[in-house]
N, C-alpha and C positions, 0 to 999 in steps of 0.2 A: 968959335966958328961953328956955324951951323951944319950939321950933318947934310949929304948930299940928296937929292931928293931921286931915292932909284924908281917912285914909280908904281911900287907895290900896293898901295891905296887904291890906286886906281884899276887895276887888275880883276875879273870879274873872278866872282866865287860859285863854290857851288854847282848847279847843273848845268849854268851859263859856261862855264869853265871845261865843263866836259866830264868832271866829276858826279858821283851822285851823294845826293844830302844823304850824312848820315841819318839811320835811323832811331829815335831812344828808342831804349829798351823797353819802355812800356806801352811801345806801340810794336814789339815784333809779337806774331800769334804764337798763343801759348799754347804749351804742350800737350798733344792728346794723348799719350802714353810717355811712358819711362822712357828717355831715351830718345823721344821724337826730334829729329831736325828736318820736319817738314816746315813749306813755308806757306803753303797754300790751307785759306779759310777750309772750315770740317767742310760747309758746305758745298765746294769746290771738289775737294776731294771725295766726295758723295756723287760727284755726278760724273769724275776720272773712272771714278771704279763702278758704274750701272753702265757706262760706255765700254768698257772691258768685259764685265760678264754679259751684258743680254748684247741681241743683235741690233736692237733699235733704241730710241729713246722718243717716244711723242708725246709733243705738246700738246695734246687735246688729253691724255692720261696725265701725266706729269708737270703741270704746266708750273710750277716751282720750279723745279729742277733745268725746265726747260728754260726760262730766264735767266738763271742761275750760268747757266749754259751761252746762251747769247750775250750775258754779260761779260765774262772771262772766257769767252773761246778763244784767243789770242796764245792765252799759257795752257788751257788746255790742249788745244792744236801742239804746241810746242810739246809738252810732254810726251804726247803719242808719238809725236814725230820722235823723239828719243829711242821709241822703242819699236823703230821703222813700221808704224801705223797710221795711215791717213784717216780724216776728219771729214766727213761731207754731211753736212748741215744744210737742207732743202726745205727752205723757209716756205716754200707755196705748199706745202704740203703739210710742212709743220712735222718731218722727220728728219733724227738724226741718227747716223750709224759711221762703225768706221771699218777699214780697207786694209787689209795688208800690202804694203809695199813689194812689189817685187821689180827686181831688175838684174837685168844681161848681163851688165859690165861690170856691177858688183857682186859679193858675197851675200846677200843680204841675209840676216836668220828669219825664219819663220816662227812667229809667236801666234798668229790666229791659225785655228785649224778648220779646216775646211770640212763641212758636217753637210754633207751633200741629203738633198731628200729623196726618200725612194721611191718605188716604182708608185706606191696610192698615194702619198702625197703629193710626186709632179702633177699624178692625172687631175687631183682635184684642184693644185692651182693652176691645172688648164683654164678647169669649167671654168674657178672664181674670176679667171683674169679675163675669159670673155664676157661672162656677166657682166663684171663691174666697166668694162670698154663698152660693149650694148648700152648700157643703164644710161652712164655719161652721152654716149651719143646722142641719146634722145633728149636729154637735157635734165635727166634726173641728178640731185647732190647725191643720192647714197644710191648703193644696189646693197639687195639681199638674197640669200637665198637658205632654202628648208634643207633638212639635213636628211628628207626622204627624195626630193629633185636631184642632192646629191648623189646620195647612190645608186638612183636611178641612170645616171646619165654616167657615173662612174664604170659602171657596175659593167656597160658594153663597150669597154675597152677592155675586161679582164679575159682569161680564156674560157672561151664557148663551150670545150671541156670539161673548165672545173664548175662540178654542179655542188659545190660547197658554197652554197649561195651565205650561209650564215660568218664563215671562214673572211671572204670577201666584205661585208657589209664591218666585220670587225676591222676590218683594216682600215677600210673606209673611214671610219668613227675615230680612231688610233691619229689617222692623219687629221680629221678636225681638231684634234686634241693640242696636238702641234703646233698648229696654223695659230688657234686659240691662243695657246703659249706664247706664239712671237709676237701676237699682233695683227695678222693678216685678218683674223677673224674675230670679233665681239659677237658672244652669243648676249642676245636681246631678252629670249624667251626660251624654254625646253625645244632646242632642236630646230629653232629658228636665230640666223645669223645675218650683221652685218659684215660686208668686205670691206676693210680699211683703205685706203690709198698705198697703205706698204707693198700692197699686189703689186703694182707697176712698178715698185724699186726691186722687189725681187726676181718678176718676170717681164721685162721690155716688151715691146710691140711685136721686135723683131725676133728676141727668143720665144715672143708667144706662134710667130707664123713658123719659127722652125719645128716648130715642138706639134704643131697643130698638122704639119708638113708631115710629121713621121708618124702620127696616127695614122691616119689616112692610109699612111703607104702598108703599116700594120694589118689594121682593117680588110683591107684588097687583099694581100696574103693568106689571111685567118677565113677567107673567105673563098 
């Protein structure tokens, strides 16, 4: 007598099933050090960890990485988000950067720390971030600006008092330095710079008119 037919033949396998296919072994990624049980390609993890240490990543510098990046944003999203940090990926601009999570109702920890810029660095990405809005308006793709227009225009917002004109102009230069470093600024030439598009991710329209709001009121004061 013939066995009963329970059926099993015909039962879907696999991913159809709700299961995922095993994987062999000689397709899981291999070890980058003693010990590794990571699962993400080196190059994945190359661009986990330039998203953790710098504040940006752009695709007109990087433009590897940056594919790299649009290709696997999904697990990389996911990872940050493990370690309550958001992902904002701004394709028109061709910047990415990421956010510390915060919130009311939870605990949340604080892993980014907040590296606020000082008094000559806000001023001078005042100037950048009206330049580069001016330039756009008229329809130019880039703005630039000299590193003597800078401290020209920096320079009377500091106090009217201090006649350390050389003290100032360091500071000045210290904050190009900076801007340089994250990206805000490509120098082209000695002392001649373009402004990136990162200016408007760092300084909005609207923190530009409040920031532009308390000169002014400065200004009237000092005067």
């Amino acid at each position: 007598m013939s066995e009963p037919d329970d059926g099993a033949d015909d039962l879907p396998s696999g991913a159809a099933a709700g299961f995922i296919e095993p994987v062999a072994m000689e397709d899981d990624p291999a070890e980058l050090f003693a010990g590794d049980t990571g699962t993400l390609d080196v190059d994945v993890r190359r661009v986990l960890v330039r998203l953790l240490q710098r504040r940006f990543l752009l695709a007109e510098k990087s433009p590897a990485q940056w594919r790299t990046l649009l290709e696997n944003q999904q697990i990389i999203e996911s990872r940050l988000h493990d370690l309550f940090v958001r992902l904002v990926v701004d394709h028109d601009r061709g910047i990415a950067y990421k956010q510390q999570v915060r919130s009311a109702e939870s605990d949340v920890p604080i892993l980014l720390r907040d590296d606020p810029y000082n008094r000559a660095e806000t001023l001078v990405l005042v100037h950048l971030r009206t330049v580069f809005q001016r330039e756009r308006g008229t329809g130019e793709t880039s703005a630039r600006v000299d590193i003597e227009e800078l401290e020209q225009t920096v320079l009377t917002y500091f106090d009217p008092d201090d006649h350390n004109l050389a003290r100032g102009q360091r500071e000045i230069r210290n904050a190009v330095q900076r801007l340089v470093t994250e990206g805000l600024l490509a120098e082209e030439s000695a002392g001649r710079y373009r402004i990136t598009p990162l200016v408007e991710v760092v300084l909005s329209t609207e923190k530009l008119t409040e920031l532009n709001r308390w000169l002014r009121e400065q200004n009237e004061v000092a005067s």
